[in-house]
C-alpha positions as CSV (number, residue, x, y, z in Angstrom):
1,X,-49.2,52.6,22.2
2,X,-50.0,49.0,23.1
3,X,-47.6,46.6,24.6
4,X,-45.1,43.6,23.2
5,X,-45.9,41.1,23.9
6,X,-43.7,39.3,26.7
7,X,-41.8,36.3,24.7
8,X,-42.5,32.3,25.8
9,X,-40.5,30.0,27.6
10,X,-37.6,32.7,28.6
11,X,-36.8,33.3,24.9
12,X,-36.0,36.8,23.5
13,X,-35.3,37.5,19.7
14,X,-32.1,39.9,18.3
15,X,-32.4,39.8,14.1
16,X,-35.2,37.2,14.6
17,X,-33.2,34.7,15.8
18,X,-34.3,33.0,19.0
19,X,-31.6,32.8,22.1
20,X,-31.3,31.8,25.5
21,X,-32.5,34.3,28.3
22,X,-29.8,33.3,30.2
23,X,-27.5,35.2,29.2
24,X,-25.0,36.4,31.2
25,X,-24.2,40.2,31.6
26,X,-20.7,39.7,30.9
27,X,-18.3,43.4,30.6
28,X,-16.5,41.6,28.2
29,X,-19.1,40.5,26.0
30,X,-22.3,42.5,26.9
31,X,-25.5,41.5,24.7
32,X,-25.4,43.2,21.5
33,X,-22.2,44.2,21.0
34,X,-20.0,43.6,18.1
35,X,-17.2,41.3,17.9
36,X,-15.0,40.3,15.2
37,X,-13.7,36.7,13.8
38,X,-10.5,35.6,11.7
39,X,-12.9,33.6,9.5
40,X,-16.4,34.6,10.2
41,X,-15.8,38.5,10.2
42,X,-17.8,40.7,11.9
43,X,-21.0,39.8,14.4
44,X,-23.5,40.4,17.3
45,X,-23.0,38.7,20.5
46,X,-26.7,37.0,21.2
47,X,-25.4,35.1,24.7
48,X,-23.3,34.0,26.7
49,X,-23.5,30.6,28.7
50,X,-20.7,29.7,31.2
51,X,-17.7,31.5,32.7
52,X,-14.2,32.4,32.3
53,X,-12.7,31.4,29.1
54,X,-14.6,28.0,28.8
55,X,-17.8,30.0,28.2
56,X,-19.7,29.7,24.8
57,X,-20.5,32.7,22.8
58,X,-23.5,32.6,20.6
59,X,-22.8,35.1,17.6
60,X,-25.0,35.8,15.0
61,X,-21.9,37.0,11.9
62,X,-23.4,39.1,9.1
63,X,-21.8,36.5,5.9
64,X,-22.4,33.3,7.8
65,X,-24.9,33.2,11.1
66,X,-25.3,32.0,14.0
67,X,-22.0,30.3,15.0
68,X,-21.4,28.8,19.3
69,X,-17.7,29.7,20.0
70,X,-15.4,29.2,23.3
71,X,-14.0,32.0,24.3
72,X,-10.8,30.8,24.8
73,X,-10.6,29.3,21.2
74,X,-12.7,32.2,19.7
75,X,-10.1,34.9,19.3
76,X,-12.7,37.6,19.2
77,X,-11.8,41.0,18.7
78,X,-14.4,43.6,20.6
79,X,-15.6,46.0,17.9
80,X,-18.2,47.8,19.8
């Protein structure tokens, strides 16, 4: 079984869609977890930059992509 390959510049890949490895481990919104939007519908939390409710949330949503929300405008619904 050989290796991955470690990704460059701090960049990791969830659907094939580059994100920031800064991501922070957040209970609320842990990496990979599905949220759901009033307009967007439902999606997978990629990162999370900031804190408290000014943070941004990087979604990618199944019928429309990769969408930056802040929390406290977001109204996201944890799915899973």
């Amino acid at each position: 079984m050989s290796k991955q390959p470690v990704p460059a510049h701090g960049k990791h890949h969830l659907f094939g869609i580059p994100h920031p490895a800064r991501h922070r481990l957040d209970p609320r919104y842990p990496l990979g977890c599905t949220v759901r939007h009033a307009r967007f519908g439902e999606g997978t939390v990629l990162a999370v930059e900031g804190l408290g409710t000014d943070c941004k949330i990087t979604v990618h949503f199944v019928n429309c992509g990769r969408k930056t929300l802040v929390e406290k405008y977001a109204g996201l619904e944890k799915v899973s």
